[in-house]
N, C-alpha and C positions, 0 to 999 in steps of 0.2 A: 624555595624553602617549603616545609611541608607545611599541608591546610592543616590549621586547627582549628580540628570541630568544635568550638566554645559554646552554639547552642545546643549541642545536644543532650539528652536527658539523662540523667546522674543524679544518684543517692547523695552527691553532695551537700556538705554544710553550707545551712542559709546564711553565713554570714563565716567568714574568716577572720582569727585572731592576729589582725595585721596590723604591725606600729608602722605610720608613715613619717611621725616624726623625731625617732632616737636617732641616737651617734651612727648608725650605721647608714643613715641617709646624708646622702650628697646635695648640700641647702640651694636650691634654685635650679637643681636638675631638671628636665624635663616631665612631665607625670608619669611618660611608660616607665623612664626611668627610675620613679621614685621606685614607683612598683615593685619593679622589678628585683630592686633593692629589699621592698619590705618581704618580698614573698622570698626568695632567700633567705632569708633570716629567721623565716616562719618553719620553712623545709629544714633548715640544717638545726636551729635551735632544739626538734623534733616535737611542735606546736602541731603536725601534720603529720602522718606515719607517712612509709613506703608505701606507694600503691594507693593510697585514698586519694579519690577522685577532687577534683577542684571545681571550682563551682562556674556554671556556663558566665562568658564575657555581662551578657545583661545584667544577672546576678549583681558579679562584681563591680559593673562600672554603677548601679544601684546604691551599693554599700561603700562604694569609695568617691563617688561625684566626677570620676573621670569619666571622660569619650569614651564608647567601645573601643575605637580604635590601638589608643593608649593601650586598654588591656589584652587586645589582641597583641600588639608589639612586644609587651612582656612576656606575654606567653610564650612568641616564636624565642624567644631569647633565653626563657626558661630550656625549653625544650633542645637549644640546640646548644648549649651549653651543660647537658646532661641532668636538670635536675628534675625533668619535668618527662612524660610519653602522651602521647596521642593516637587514638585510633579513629577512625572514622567510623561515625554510625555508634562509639562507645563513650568519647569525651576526653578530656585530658587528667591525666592524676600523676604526682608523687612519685619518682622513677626510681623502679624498687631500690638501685644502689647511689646514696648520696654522702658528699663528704660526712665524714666525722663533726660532731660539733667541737669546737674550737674549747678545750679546759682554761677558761679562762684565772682561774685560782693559781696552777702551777704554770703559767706563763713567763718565761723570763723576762726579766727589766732589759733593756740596752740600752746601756751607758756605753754614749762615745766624747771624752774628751776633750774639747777646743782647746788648742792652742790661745797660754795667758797672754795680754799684752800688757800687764802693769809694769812698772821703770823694772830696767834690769832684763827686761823679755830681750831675747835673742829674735833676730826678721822683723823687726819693727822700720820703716823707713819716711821721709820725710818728702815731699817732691812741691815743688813751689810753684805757687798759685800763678804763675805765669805760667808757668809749664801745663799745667792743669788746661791751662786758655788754650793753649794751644795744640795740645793733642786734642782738647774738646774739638775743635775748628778741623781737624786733620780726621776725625771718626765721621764729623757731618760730612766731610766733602767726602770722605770714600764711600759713604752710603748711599751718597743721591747720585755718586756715578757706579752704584751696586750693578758689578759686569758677570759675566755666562763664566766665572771662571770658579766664582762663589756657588754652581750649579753642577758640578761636578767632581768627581775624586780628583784631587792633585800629587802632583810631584810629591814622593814621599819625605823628599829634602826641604821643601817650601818653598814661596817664591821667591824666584831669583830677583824680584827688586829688594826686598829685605835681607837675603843673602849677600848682592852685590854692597851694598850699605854695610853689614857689619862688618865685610872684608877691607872696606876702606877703612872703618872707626879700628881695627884689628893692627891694621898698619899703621897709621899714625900713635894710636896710642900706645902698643904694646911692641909695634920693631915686627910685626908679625906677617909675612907676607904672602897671602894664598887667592885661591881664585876660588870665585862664588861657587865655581861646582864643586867644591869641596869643603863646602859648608854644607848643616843641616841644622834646619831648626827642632825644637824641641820645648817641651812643656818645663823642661829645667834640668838644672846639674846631674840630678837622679836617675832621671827618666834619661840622659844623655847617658850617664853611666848603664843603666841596665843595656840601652841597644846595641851599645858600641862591646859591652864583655859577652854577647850573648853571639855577634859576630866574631871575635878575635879568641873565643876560647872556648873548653871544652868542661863539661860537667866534672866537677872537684876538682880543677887546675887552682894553684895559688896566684894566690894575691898579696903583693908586700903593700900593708896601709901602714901610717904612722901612728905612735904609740907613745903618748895620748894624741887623738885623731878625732875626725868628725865622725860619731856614731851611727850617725844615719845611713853613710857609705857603707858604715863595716856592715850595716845589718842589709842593706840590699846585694853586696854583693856575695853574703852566705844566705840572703833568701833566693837569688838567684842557682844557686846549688856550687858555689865557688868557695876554697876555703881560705879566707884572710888573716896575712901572716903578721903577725905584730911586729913593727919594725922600729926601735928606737929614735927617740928625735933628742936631737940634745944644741946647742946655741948656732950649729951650723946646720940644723935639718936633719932630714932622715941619714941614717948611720948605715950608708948602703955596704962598707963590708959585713954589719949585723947579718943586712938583710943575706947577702949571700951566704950565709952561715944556717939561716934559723930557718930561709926558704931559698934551698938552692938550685928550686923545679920551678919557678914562679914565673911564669907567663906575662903579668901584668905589674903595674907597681902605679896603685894609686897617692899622690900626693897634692898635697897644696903648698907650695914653695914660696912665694910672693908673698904670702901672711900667713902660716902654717896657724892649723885650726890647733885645738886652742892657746897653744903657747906666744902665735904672735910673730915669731921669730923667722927669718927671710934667711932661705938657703943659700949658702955663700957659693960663690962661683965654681970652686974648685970642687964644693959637694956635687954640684949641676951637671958637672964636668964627668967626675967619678957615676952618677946615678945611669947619663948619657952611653956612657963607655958600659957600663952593666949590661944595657937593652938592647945595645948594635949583638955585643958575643953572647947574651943569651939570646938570641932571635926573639926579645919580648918588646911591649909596649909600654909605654908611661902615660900615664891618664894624666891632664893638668889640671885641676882645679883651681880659675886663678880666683882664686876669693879675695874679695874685695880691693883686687887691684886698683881699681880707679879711685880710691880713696886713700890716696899716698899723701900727708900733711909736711914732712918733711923730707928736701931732696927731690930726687930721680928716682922710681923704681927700676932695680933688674930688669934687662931685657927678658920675656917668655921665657919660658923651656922651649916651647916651640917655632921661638924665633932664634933662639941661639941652633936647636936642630934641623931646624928648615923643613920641618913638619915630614921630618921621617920615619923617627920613629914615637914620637910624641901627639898625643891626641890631647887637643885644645877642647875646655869648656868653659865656655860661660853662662851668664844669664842677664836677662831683666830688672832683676825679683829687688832687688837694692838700688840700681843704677833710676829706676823709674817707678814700679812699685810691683809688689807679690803677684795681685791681683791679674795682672797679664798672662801670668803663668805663660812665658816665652822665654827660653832661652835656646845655647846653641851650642853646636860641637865644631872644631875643624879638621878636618881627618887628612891622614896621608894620604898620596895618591892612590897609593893599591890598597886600600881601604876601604874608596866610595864604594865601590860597588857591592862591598859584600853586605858594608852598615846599611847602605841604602835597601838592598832586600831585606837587611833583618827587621827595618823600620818597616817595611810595605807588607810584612809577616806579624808582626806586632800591632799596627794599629794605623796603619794605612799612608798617613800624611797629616801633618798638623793642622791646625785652623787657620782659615784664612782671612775673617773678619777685620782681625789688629793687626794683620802683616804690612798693607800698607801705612797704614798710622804711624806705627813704629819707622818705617823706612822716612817716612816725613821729616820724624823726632829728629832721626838722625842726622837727613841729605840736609835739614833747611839750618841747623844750627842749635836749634831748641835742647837737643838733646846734651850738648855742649855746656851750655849756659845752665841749664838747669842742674850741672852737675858740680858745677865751679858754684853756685850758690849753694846749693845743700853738705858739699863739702867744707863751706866757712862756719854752717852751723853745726854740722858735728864733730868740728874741733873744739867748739865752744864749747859743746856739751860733752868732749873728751876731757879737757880741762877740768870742767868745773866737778867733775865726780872724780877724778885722780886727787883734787887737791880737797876736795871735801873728805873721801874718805881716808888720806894722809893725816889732814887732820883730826878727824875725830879720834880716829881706830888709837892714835897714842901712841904708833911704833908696832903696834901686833899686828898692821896689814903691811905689807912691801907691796907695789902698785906700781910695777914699772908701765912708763910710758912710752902706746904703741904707735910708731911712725906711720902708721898705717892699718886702715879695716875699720870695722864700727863696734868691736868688744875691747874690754882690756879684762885681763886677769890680776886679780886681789890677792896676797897667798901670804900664808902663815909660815913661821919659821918650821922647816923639814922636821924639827922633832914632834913637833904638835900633833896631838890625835885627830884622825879624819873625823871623827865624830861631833867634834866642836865646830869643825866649818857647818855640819848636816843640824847640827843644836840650832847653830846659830840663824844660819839661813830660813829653817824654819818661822825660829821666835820671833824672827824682822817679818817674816811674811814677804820676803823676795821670790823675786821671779830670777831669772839666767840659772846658769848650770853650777850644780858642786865639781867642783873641777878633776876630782876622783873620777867620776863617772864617765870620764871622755877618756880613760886609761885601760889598757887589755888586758896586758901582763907585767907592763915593766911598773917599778911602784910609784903609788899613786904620791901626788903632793897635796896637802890641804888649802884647798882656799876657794875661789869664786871665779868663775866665767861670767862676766856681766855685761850686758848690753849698752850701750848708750846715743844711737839711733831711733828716733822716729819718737824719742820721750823729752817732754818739756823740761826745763836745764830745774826749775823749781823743784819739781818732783822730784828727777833725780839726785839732787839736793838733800832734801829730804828724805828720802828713803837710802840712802849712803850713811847720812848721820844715826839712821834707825842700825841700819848692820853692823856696823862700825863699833857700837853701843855694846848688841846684843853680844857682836863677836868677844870682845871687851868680857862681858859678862860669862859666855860658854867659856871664854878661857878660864877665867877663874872658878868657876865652879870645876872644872876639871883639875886643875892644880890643888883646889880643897880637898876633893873626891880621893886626889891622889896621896897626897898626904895623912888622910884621915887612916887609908887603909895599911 
């Protein structure tokens, strides 16, 4: 680094206007470092011009009570970060060109939004304090056997003992049968949708989603540069002659069949069959999303999409995010054969290889049983809590909500008789102060129905109690003011 001459002689100020202790100090920093900090602040605020010289290290470590040294280090740091020159034999000063100072008056605010979790929130989930025991026990032990594999880049698929493990949990519970290399883990549903369309298609090819659909798909796979085609869903699932009609180029066809987002309703065989038959003669793929399969209260669920296809032309997704909790941020994909290889580079283009911290923890959950158990109890409690907000807001609402009951998933859908204005589900939802979705709002093109997408996982059955009898109320109320409204006019 270069010398700097701090004692040399300079017309410099016997003393600098330097605050060592405002917000732009870092509290228990080192001293060069406070410095270094204050004397930035002094240069960019323009407390010091271009070019005025600064005052020799003795000066300064005089008027500030630090070691020369201290203000030697600052210096180099001034200087080698551009805000500062040195010459030998002339001293150091003020480097004629330094940032702008920062307008702090016309500064914009950034507001970013958390996701709410009051009753009714959607992703809310529950995981039992057993389980908690026992993934705790399954993070210590992978830690104190922390191996050389946590030290380097990995398999962009993950490891194959957590892959081997979900392809067993994959078989047994879903009919599904694949081999680990044809797994890939992933941070969840999304992120599995973005790598998997980013390898199997081409900028502006369509996409058949369903309609009303999970919006989060629709918007990543037109933020991906994809255009997604609204496909009707009606008591048998997506309406795949629609689909061939309204997108007859369509490469892909995202659905969630098993508990179609948000109506609930489970594609009957012969839909599976006809969608199946679609993707062989257009050369396309079917995305599955199985949403909340494991959360089946009455009955057998259907076999996969990708167990009735034999994972030919169907791309299997799952995740973590419910079955254990958000926070893991793991989930996973199952891909065809002549698949891996292309998804596999597009992940190793994308973002390398997932983490490998939780991978084995997670393979623990699964291989020892934990994962089992703890699903068979949080599924007894969110029937409870399916129940007790179906028959709360039957009750209150007076006959203005229909709430049919969903055999499966952790939502159910409220809804108001089809003539009713969408405006009074948006009244109402408001005046309760609820959280879940206006059910309008999960719809593209085809038209929308009024009512409520509501959650009833990971929320105490009280609460949801209570906040059921509050909408219920309100709803009650926006309708009649609307029927006045209506009348008056």
């Amino acid at each position: 680094m270069q010398k700097i001459p701090t004692n040399s002689p300079s017309p410099a100020k016997a003393e600098l206007p330097l605050d060592l202790a405002g917000p732009h100090i870092t509290p228990d920093a080192s001293a060069a470092h406070r410095l270094y900090q204050a004397l930035c602040e002094m240069i960019v605020s323009g407390l010091v011009k271009p070019g005025e010289p600064l005052p020799p290290s003795r000066t300064l470590a005089k008027q500030t009570g630090f070691r020369r040294n201290a203000i030697v280090t600052a210096y180099e740091r001034l200087i080698a970060d551009g805000f500062a020159d040195a010459t030998i034999g002339s001293g150091t000063f003020v480097a004629a060109r330094i940032p702008a100072p920062a307008l702090e008056p016309n500064r914009a605010k950034i507001v970013v939004e958390a996701p709410r979790q009051g009753a009714f929130a959607l992703g809310c989930t529950h995981i039992d304090e057993r389980a908690v025991q026992r993934f705790r026990a399954f993070v210590g032990r992978r830690m104190r056997a922390f191996g050389s594999e946590h030290l380097h880049y990995g398999d962009p698929r993950g490891s194959r003992e957590l892959r081997a493990a979900i392809a067993d949990h994959l078989l047994s519970a879903r009919g599904l049968r694949c081999d680990p290399d044809q797994i890939m883990l992933t941070s969840g549903t999304l992120h599995a949708l973005r790598i998997v369309l980013s390898a199997i298609l081409k900028p502006n090819d369509q996409v058949w989603c369903e309609d009303p659909g999970y919006p989060a798909a629709r918007k990543t796979i037109a933020h991906c540069g994809y255009r997604a085609v609204p496909v009707p869903v009606d008591e048998h699932g997506m309406r795949v002659a629609k689909g061939r009609t309204t997108g007859p180029k369509a490469r892909a066809a995202y659905v969630t069949p098993s508990h179609q987002f948000p109506l609930g309703v489970q594609m009957s065989m012969p839909r599976r069959l006809e969608l199946l038959d679609w993707a062989r003669q257009a050369g396309a793929f079917v995305l599955e999303d199985d949403y909340d399969s494991e959360f089946r209260y009455d009955g057998a669920p259907l076999m996969s999409l990708a167990g009735i296809d034999h994972l030919q032309r169907v791309i299997y997704m799952g995740t973590f995010a419910k079955t254990l909790f958000p926070g893991l941020r793991i989930g996973y994909c199952a891909l065809p054969e002549r698949l891996v290889a292309d998804v596999t580079a597009a992940r190793a283009a994308l973002d390398r290889f997932p983490g490998t911290l939780m991978e084995g923890a997670v393979a623990d959950m699964l291989n020892s049983g934990a994962f089992a158990a703890n699903l068979k109890r949080v599924r007894k409690l969110y029937r409870q809590a399916r129940d007790a907000l179906v028959e709360t807001l039957e009750a209150a609402s007076d006959g203005v909500l229909s709430v049919p009951v969903p055999s499966q998933g952790l939502h159910l859908v409220a809804r108001f008789d089809t003539s009713v204005d969408l405006a009074v589900a948006a009244q109402a939802k408001q005046a309760a102060g609820a959280e879940g979705w206006l059910l309008a709002d999960t719809y593209s093109r085809a038209r929308p129905l009024p009512g409520f997408v509501l959650g009833f996982s990971g929320h105490a059955v009280p609460m949801l109690k209570a906040s059921a009898e509050r909408l219920a109320r309100e709803s009650r109320a926006a309708l009649r003011a609307k029927g006045k409204s209506t009348r008056q006019a």
